[in-house]
N, C-alpha and C positions, 0 to 999 in steps of 0.2 A: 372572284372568290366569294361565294356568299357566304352568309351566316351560321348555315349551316355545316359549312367546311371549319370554318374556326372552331365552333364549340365544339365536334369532334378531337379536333387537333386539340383543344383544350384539357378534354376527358382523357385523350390519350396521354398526354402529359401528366397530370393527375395520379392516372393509374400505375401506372409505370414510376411516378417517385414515393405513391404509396407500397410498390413493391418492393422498388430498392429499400425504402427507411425499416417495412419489415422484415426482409435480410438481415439486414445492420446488425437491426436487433437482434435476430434470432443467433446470429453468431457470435455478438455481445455475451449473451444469455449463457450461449455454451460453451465460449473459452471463462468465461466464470465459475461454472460448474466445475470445469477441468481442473482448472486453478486451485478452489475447492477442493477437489477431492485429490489431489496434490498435495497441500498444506497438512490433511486429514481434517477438515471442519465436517462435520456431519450436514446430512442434504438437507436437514429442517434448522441449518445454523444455531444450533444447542452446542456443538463441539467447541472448544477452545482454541484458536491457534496456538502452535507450539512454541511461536515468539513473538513477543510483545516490544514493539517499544515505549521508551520510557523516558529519555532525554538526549540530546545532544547537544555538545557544547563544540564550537570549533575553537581553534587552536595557530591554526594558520591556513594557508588557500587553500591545499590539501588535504591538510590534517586534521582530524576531529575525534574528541573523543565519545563515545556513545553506551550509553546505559539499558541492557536488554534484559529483558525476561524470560528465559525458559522453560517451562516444564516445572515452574517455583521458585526457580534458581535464577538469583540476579548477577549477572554478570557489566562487570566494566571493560570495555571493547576498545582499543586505540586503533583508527583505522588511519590506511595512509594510502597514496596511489599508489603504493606497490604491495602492501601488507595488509594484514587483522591481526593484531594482537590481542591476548588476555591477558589483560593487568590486575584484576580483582576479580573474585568469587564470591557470593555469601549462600550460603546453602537454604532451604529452602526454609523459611518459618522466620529466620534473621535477614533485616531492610539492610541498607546501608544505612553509618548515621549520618544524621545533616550536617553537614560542614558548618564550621563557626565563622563568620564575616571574618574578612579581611580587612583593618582598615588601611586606605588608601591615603599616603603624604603623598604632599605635591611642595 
């Protein structure tokens, strides 16, 4: 096998994982897009998602509870493996307020 059989087989290798990686990409590229225009964000991403998150606290292995944002509207979300619940609202313009410490005896 000469020299010149390898660096063929070299080039061929090459080209072929540059074609694969620019696939990848390009299908990368366009389940994003999709995604996108799913959510509603606009194609020059100026658009807002329609939900934001914001915090999550767990609770137990499954259970957490979760602070989102809608459309302005913040919501407190209690999720669990079988459920989503809505525990709290505040309409749009009004935060939640910050909770006060708790102090902790031991």
């Amino acid at each position: 096998m000469g020299i010149g059989a390898v660096l063929s087989s070299i080039l061929a290798i090459v080209v072929a994982l540059a074609l694969v990686l620019g696939m990848a990409w390009g299908v990368i590229w366009l389940l994003k897009k999709l995604q996108d225009r799913q959510l509603g964000v606009a194609a020059n991403g100026e658009g807002e998602a329609p939900i934001r998150f914001l915090r999550s606290m767990p609770l137990g292995q499954r259970e957490r509870v979760v602070l989102l944002e809608a459309r302005g509207e913040t919501m407190l979300v209690g999720v669990t493996a079988g459920s989503v619940t809505l525990l709290a609202r505040w309409p749009e313009g009004q935060a939640p307020a910050k909770p006060m410490p708790v102090p902790v005896r031991f």
